[in-house]
C-alpha positions as CSV (number, residue, x, y, z in Angstrom):
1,X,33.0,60.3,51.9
2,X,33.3,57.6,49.2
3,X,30.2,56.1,51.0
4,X,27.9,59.2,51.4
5,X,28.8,59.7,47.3
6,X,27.7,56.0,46.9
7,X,24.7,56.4,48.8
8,X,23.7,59.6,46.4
9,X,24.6,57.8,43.4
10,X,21.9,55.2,44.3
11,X,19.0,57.3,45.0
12,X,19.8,58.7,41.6
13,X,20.0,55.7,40.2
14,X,16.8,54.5,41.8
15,X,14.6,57.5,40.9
16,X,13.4,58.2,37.5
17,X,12.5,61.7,38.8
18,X,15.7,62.6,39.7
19,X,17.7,61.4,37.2
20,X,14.8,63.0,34.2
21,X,15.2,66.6,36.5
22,X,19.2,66.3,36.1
23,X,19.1,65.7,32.2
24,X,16.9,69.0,32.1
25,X,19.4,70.7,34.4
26,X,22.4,69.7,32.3
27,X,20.7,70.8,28.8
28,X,19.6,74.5,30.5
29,X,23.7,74.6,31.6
30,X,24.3,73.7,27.9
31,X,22.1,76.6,27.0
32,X,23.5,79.1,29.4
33,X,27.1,78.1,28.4
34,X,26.4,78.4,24.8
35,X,24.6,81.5,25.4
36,X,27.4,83.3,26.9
37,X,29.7,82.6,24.6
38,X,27.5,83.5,21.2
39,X,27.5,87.0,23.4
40,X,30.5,87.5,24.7
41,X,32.7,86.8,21.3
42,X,30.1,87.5,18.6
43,X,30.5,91.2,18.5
44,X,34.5,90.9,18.7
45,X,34.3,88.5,15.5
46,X,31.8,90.0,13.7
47,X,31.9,93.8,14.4
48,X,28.5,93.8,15.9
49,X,26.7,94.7,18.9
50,X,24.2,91.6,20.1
51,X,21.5,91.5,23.1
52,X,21.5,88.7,25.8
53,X,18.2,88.0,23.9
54,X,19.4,87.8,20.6
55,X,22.2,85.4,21.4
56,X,19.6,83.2,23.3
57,X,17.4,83.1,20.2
58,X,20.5,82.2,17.8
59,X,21.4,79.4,20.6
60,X,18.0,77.9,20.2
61,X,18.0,78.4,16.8
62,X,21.2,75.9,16.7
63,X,20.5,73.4,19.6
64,X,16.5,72.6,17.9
65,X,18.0,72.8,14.6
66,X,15.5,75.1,13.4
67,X,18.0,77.4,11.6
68,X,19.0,80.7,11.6
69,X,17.5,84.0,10.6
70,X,18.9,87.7,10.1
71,X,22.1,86.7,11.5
72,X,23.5,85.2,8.9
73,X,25.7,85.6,6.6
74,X,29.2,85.0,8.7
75,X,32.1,86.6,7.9
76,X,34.5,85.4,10.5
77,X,35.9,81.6,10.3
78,X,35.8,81.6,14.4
79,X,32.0,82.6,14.1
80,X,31.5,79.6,11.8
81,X,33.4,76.8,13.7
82,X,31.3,78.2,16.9
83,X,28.1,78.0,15.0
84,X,29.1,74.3,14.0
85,X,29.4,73.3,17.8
86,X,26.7,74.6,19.0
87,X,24.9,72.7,15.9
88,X,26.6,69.5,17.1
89,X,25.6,69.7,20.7
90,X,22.0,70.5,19.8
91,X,22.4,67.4,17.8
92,X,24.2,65.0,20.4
93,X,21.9,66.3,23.0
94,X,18.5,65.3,21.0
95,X,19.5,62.8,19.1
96,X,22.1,60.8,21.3
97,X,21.8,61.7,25.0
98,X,17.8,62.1,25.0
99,X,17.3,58.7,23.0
100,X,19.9,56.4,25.1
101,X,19.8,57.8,28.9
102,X,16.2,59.8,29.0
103,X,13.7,57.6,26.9
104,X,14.8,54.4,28.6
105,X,14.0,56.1,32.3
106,X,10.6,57.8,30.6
107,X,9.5,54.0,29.4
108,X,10.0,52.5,32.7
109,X,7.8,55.8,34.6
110,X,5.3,55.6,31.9
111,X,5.1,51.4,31.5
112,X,2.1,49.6,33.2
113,X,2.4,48.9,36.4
114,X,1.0,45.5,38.3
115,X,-1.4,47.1,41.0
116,X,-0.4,48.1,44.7
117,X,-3.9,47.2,46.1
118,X,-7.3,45.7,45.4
119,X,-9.9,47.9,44.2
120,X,-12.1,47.3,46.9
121,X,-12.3,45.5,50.4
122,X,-12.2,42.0,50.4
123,X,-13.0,39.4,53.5
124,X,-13.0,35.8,53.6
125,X,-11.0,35.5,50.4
126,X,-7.8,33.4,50.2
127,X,-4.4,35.1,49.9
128,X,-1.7,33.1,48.1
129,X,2.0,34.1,48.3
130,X,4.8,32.7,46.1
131,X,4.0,32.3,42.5
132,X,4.5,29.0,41.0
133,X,3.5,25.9,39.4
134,X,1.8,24.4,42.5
135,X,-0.5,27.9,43.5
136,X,-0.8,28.2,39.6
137,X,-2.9,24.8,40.3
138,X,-4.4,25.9,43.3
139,X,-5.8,28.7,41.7
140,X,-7.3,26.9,38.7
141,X,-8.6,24.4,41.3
142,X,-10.6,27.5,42.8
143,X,-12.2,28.3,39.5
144,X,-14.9,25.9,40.3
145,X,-16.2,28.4,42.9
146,X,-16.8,32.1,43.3
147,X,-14.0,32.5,45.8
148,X,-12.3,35.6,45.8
149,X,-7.8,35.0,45.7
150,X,-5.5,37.7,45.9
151,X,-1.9,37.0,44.6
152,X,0.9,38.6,46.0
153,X,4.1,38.5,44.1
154,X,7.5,40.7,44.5
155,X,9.1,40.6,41.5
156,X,7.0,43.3,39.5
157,X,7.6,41.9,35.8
158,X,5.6,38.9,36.9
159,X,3.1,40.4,38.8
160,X,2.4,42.3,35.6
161,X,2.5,38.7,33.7
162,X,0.0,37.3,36.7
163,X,-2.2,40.3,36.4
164,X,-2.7,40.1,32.4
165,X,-3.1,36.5,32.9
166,X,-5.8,36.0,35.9
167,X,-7.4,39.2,34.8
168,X,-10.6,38.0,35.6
169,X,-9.8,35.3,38.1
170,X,-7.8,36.6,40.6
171,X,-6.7,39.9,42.2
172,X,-2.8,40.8,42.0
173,X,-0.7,43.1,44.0
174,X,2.7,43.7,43.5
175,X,4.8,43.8,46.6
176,X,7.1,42.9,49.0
177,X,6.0,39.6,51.0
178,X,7.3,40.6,54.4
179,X,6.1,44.5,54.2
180,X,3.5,45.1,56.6
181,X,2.2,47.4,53.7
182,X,1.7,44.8,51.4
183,X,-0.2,42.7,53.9
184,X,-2.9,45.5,54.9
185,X,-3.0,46.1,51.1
186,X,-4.3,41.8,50.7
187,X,-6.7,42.8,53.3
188,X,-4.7,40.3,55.5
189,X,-6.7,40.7,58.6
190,X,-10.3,39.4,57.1
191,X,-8.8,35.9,55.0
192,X,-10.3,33.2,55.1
193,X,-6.9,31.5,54.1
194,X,-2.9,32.6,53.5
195,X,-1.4,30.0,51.2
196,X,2.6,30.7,51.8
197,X,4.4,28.8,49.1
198,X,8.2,30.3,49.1
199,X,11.5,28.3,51.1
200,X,11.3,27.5,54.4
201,X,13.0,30.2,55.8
202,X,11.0,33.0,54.1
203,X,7.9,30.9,55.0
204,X,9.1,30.9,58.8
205,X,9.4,34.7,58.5
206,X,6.3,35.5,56.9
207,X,4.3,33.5,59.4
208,X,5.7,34.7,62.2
209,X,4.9,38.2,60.9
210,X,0.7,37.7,60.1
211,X,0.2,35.2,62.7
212,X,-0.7,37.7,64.8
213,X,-3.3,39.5,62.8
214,X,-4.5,36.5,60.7
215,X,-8.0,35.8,62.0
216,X,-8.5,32.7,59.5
217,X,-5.6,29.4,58.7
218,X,-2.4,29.9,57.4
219,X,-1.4,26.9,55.0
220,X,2.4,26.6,54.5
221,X,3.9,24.2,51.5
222,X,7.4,23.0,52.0
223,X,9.7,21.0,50.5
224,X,10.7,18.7,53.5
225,X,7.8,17.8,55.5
226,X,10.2,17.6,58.4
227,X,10.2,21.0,59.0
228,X,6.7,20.5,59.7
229,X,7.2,21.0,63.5
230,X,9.0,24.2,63.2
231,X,6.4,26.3,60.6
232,X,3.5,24.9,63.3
233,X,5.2,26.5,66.1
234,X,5.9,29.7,63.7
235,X,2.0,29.3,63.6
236,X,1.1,27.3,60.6
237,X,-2.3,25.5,60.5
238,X,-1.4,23.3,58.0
239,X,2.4,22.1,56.4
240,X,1.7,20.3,53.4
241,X,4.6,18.6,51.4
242,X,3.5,18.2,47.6
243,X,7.1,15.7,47.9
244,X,5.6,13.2,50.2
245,X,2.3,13.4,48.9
246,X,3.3,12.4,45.2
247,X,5.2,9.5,46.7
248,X,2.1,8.4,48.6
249,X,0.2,8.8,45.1
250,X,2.4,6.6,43.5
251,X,2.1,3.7,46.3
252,X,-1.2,4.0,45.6
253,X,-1.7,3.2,42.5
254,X,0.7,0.8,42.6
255,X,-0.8,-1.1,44.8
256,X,-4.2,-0.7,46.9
257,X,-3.5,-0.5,50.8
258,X,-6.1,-2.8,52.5
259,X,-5.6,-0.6,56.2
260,X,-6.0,2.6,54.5
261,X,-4.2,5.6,55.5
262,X,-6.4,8.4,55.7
263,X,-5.1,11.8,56.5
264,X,-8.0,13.8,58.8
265,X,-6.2,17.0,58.2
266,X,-6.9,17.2,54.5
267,X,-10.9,17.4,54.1
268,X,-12.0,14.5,51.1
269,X,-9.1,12.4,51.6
270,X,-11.1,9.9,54.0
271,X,-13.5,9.8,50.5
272,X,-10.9,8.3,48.4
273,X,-9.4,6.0,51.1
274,X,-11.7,2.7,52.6
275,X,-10.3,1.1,55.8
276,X,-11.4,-3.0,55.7
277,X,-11.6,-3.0,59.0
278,X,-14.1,0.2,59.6
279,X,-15.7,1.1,56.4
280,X,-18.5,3.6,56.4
281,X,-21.5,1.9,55.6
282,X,-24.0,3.8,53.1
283,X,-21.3,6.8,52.9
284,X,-20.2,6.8,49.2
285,X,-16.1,6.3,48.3
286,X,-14.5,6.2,45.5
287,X,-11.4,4.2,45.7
288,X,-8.3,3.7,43.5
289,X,-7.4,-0.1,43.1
290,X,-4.4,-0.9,40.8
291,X,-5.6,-4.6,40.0
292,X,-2.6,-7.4,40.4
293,X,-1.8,-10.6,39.1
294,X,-3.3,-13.4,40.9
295,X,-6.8,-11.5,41.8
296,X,-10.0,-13.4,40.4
297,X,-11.0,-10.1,38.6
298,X,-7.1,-10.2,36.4
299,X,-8.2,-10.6,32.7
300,X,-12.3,-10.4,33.2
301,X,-13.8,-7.5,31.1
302,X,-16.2,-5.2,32.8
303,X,-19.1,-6.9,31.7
304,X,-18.0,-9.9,33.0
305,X,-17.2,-8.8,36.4
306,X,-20.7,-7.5,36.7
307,X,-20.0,-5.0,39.2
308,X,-22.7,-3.0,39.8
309,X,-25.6,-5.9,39.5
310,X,-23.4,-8.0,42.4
311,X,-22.4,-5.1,44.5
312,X,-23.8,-1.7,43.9
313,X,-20.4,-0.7,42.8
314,X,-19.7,1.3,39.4
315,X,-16.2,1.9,37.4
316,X,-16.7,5.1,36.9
317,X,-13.4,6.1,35.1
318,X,-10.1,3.7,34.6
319,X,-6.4,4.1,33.3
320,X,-5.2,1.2,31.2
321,X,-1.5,1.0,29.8
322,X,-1.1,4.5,30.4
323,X,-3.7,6.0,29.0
324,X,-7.2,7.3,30.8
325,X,-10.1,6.2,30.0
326,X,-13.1,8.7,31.1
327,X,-15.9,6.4,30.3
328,X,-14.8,2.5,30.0
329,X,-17.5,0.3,28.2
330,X,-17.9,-3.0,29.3
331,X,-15.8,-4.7,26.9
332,X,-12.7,-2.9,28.5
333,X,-10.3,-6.3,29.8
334,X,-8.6,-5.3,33.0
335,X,-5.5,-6.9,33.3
336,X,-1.8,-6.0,35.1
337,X,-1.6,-2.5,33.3
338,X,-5.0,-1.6,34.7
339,X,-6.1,0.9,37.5
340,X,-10.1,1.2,38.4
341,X,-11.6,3.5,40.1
342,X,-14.7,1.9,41.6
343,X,-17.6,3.7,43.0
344,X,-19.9,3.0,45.5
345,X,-20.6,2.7,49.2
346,X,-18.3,2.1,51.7
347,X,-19.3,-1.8,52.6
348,X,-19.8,-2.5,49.7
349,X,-16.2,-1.7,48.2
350,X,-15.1,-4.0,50.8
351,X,-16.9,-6.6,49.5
352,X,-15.4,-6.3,45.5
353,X,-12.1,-5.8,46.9
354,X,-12.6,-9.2,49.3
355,X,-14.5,-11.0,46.2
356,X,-12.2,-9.6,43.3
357,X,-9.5,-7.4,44.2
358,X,-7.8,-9.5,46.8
359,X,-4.1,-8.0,47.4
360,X,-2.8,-11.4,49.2
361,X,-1.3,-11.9,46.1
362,X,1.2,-8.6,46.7
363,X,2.8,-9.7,49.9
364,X,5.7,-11.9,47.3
365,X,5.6,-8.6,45.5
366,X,9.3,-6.7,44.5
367,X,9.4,-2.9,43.5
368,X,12.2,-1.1,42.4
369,X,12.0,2.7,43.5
370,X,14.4,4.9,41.4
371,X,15.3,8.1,43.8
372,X,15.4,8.3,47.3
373,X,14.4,11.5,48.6
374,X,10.7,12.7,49.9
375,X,8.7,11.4,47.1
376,X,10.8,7.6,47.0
377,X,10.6,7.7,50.6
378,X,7.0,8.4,51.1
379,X,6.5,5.7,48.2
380,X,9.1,3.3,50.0
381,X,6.8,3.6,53.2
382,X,3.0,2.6,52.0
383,X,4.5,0.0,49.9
384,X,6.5,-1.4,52.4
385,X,3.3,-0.9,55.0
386,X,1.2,-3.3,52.1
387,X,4.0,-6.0,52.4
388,X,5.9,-5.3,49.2
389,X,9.4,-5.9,49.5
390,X,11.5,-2.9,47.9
391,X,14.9,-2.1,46.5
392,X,16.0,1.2,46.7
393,X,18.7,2.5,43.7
394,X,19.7,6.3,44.9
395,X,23.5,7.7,44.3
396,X,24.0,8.4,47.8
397,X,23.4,5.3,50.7
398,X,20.6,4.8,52.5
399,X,19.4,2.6,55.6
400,X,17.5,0.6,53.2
401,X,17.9,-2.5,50.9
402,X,20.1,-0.7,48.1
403,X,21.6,-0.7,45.3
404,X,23.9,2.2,44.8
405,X,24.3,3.8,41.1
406,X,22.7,5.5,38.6
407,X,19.1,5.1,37.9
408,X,19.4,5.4,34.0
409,X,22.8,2.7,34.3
410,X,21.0,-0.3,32.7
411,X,23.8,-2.5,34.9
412,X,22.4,-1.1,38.0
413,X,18.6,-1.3,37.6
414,X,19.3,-5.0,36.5
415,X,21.2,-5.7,40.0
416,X,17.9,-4.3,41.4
417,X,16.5,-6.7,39.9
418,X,14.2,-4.9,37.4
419,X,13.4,-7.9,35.5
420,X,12.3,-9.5,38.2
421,X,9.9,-7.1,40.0
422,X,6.5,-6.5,39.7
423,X,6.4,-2.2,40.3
424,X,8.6,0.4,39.3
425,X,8.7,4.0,40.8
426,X,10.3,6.3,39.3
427,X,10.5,9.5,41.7
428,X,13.6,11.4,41.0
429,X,13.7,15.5,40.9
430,X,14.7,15.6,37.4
431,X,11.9,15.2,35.0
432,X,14.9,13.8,32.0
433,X,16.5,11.4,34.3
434,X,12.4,10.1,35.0
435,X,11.7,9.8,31.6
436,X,15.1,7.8,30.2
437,X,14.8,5.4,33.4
438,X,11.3,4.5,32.5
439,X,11.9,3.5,28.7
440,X,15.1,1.7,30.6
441,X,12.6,-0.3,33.1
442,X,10.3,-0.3,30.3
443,X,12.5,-2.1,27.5
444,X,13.9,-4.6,30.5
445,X,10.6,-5.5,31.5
446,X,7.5,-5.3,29.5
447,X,4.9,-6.2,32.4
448,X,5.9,-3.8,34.7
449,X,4.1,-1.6,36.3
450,X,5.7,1.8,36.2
451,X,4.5,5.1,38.3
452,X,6.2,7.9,37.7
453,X,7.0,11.1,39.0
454,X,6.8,14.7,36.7
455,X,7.6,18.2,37.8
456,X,7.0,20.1,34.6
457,X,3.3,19.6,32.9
458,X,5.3,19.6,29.5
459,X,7.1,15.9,31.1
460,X,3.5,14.3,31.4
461,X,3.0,12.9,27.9
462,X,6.8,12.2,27.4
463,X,6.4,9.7,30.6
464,X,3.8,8.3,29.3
465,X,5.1,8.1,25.8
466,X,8.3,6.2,27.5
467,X,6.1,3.1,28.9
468,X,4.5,4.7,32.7
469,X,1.6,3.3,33.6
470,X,0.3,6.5,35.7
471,X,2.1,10.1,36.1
472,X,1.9,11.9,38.8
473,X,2.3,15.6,38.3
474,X,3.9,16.8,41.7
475,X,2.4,20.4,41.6
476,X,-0.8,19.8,40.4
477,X,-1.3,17.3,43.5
478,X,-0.1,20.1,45.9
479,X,-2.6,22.6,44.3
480,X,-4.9,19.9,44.3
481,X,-4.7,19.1,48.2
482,X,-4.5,23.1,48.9
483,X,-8.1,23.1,46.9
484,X,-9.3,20.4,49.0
485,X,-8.7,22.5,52.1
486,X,-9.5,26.1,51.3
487,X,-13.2,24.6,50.1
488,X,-14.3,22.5,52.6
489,X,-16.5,24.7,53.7
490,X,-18.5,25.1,50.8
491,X,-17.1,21.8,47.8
492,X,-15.4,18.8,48.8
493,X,-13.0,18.2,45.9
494,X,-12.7,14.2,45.9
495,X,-10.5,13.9,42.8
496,X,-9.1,15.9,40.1
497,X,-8.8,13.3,36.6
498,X,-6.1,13.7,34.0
499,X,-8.4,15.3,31.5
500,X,-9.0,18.2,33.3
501,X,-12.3,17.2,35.1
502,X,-13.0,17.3,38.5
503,X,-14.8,15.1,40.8
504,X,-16.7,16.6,43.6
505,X,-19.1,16.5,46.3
506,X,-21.3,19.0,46.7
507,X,-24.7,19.7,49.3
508,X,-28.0,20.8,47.7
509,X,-28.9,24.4,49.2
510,X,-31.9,25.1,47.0
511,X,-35.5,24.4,48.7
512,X,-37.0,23.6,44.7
513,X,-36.9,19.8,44.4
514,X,-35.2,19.3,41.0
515,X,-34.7,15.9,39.1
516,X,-31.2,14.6,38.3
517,X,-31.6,14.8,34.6
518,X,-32.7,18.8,34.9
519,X,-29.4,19.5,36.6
520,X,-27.3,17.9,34.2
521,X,-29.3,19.6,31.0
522,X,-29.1,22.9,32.2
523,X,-24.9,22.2,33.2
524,X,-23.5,19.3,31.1
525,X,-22.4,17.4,34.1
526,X,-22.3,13.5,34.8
527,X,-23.5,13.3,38.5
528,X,-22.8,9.5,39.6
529,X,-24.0,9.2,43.5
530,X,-26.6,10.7,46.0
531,X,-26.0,10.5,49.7
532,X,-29.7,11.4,50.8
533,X,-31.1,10.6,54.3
534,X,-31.1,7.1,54.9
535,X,-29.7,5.6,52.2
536,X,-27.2,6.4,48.8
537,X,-28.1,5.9,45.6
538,X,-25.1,5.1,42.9
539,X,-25.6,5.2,39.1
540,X,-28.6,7.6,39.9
541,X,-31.5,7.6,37.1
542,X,-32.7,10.5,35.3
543,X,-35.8,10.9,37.2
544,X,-34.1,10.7,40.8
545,X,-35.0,14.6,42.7
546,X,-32.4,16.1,44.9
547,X,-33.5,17.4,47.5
548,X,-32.3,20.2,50.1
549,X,-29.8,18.8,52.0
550,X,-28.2,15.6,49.9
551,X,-25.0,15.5,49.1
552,X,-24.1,15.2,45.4
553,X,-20.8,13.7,43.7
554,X,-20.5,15.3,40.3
555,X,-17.6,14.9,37.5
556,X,-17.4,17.9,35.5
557,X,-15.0,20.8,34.1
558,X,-14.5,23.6,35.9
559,X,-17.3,25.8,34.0
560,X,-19.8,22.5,34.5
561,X,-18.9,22.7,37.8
562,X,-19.4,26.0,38.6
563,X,-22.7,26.4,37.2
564,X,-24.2,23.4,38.6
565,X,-22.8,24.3,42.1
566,X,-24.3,27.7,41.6
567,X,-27.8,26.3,40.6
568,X,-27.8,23.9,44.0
């Protein structure tokens, strides 16, 4: 019994309807009651004969405070005190009850709702499940196409926030991620992609449920990337782990891997990596190197090094002492706190990183990497793959050259021997614990080289305020690999710079030859390579025509972009 009366009390509580039809109920049984007892005793009290109609109108009369009419005067006391209550539960009933239990209900039925369904059929558009930082990036990432994304989220106050907020960018539909409903409503069947960014679990169950009918790839972010074998046998094309791909970020630029580690999964990664054993000839790269002491290029300025005249290679964009520098002029020293990106073809990139850049000079190399989980790890591994010797300082013990403590315990990060070592990462999960280690490792040692690790945008500029050389923002590289893979059909994202620019490659569709100085009136952006057939042309001039069929590297914003991919 006591559960049948709790399963009634929640359907009433759960529907506006029927709670707004049982306030109505209860005021008519006010009425009535009232009604009846204005008849009954009125003519004992006051000597007079009254109608069922006439007592109704008097009951009224009270209850909407509208007032009374040829009724009155009274001459009993009882009359008067009756009068009075019917006044005051007239009163209670409009101004108390209706204001605190009906309007409340009556806002939430007539409040805007997030939508239930797209307006229209989509196919080939990417679905994205799981609201957050990381498919917040994605999403912007996208912008630089005319890719249709539908957003699914559950929780309805911030599918409402979504929808007011990708109005014109993205579609929105409020519902439940493992309803079948909610899937047919995304139009499920005809992706192109399904971007499942929630826990493992719910990732696992949501998988299991569209495999089935998903035509297109179903990309799966996690937290661990060993539960990579597990969503792949749910049915996942690709599990990516933002985690292990931050710490990878940070070896990078920390220092540059002469074997290269490209990942083939990920479309435009084997762009941004250069093996020195197989480099692609005339293909363009463009290559991250983090220059070190005891390389002939350490303290030469740009103009010095002369770059392009010796080897076809540009610097197209650099970060120096923590700060990123778009467009470096030639007077720009590179020295210890410097990171280049250098431009060019494949070959010869091996040859200024043989010449220049040499990275013998790392294997004696010590880094201290603050944090041991995914992102340390991942860091711990491509450094120790380039022959730099690491200590590890994590709370808990690992099967690694430790030092057990606190990362922000000056004692501890000096019995790592912080004063001594040439690198720094700083890659634990809390964004304050990041920021007070690196003005630690910082103050202790001035040279340094720090790379750090931020989960909130807002931590960015307080990392690099503290002394970090380069920040890596963990979910704007997830949305940023995500990007990579959902348009590799169509863009090639190669890089996307601090500033908010993107770098990207992109194939001339148009049969109109056009010169390289129309394209970049009629959009704003600064194109810096052309892969035509035959040969590639870096630094290209003003006059060079694309034509149908090259391949273009552009740097741009995402409205650049998008107009100058739609006008090729």
């Amino acid at each position: 019994m006591a559960l049948r009366r709790g399963r009634v009390w929640r359907a009433i509580r759960n529907s506006p309807g029927m709670q707004i039809s049982i306030y109505f109920f209860a005021f008519a049984l006010l009425v009535g009651l009232n009604t009846y007892l204005f008849y009954s005793y009125y003519p004992l009290l006051e000597n007079k004969s009254l109608s069922w109609s006439e007592s109704l109108l008097f009951v009224v009369e009270s209850m909407t405070t509208v007032g009374y009419g040829e009724l009155l005067p009274f001459s009993s006391e009882i009359t008067r005190l009756l009068a009075i209550q019917i006044m005051l539960s007239g009163v209670i009933m409009i101004f108390v009850v209706i204001p605190l239990l009906l309007a409340p209900f009556l806002t939430t039925l007539l409040a805007p709702a997030p939508p239930r369904r797209t307006p229209h059929h989509l196919s080939g558009h990417t679905i994205v499940m799981g609201y957050n930082e990381l498919t917040s990036s994605v999403i912007d990432s996208l912008a630089i196409s005319d890719h249709d994304i539908i957003i699914i989220e559950q929780d309805k106050g911030k599918a409402l926030e979504i929808a007011t907020r990708y109005r014109k960018h993205a579609y929105v539909i409020w519902g439940d991620y493992t309803d079948p409903d909610t899937w047919s409503a995304a139009h499920t069947a005809s992706a192109q992609y399904v971007v499942v960014c929630l826990d493992e679990r719910q990732t696992a169950s949501i998988v299991l449920g569209i495999r089935a009918q998903v035509k297109g790839k179903i990309i799966s972010v996690v937290d661990k990337l060993s539960f990579d074998r597990y969503l792949r046998y749910a049915g996942a094309d690709y599990v990516l782990s933002p985690k292990h791909t931050t710490g990878t970020l940070l070896a990078r630029h920390a220092v540059f891997n002469p074997n290269g580690d490209t990942e083939p999964d990920i479309p435009g990664l084997d762009r941004i990596t250069v093996n020195f054993h197989d480099a692609a000839g005339k293909e363009l790269r463009l290559i991250n190197v983090p220059l070190v002491f005891g390389c002939r290029a350490a303290f030469k300025s740009l103009y010095e090094l002369r770059l392009f005249e010796r080897f076809g290679v540009i610097v197209p964009f650099l970060w120096k002492a923590g700060k990123f520098i778009p467009s470096p002029g030639n007077d720009i020293v590179v020295d210890n706190t410097t990171s280049l990106f250098l431009f060019g073809g494949g070959e010869s990139i091996v040859t200024a990183l043989r010449e220049e850049f040499s990275t013998d000079a790392c294997t004696d190399a010590l880094a201290v990497i603050a944090g041991f989980g995914d992102v340390g790890a991942a860091a711990y591994q491509k450094l120790s793959a380039s022959g730099v010797s690491c200590i590890v300082v994590d709370s808990k013990k690992q099967d690694v050259e430790q030092v057990i403590g606190n990362a922000e315990d000056e004692d501890v990060l000096k019995r790592a021997r912080i004063e001594e070592a040439r690198f720094c990462i700083v890659a634990l999960n809390d964004d304050d614990v990041n920021i007070f280690t690196t003005l630690m490792a910082r103050n202790l040692n001035p040279v340094i080289r720090i790379l750090a690790r931020a989960n909130e945008p807002a931590s960015v500029e307080k990392l690099y305020r503290a002394g970090a050389d380069y920040v890596a923002l963990l979910p704007r590289i997830g949305g940023q690999t995500i990007a990579r893979i959902v348009l590799a059909d169509t863009i090639t994202i190669l890089l996307e710079l601090p500033n908010g620019d993107l770098v990207i490659l992109n194939h001339v569709r148009t049969t109109y030859p056009r010169p390289v100085r129309w394209f970049i009136s009629k959009t704003g952006v600064r194109i810096i390579g052309i892969e035509k057939s035959g040969r590639s042309v870096v630094a290209p001039d003003p006059d060079e025509v694309l034509d149908e069929g090259d391949a273009v590297i552009a740097v741009g914003n995402t409205k650049q972009l998008k107009k100058f991919i739609r006008l090729l």
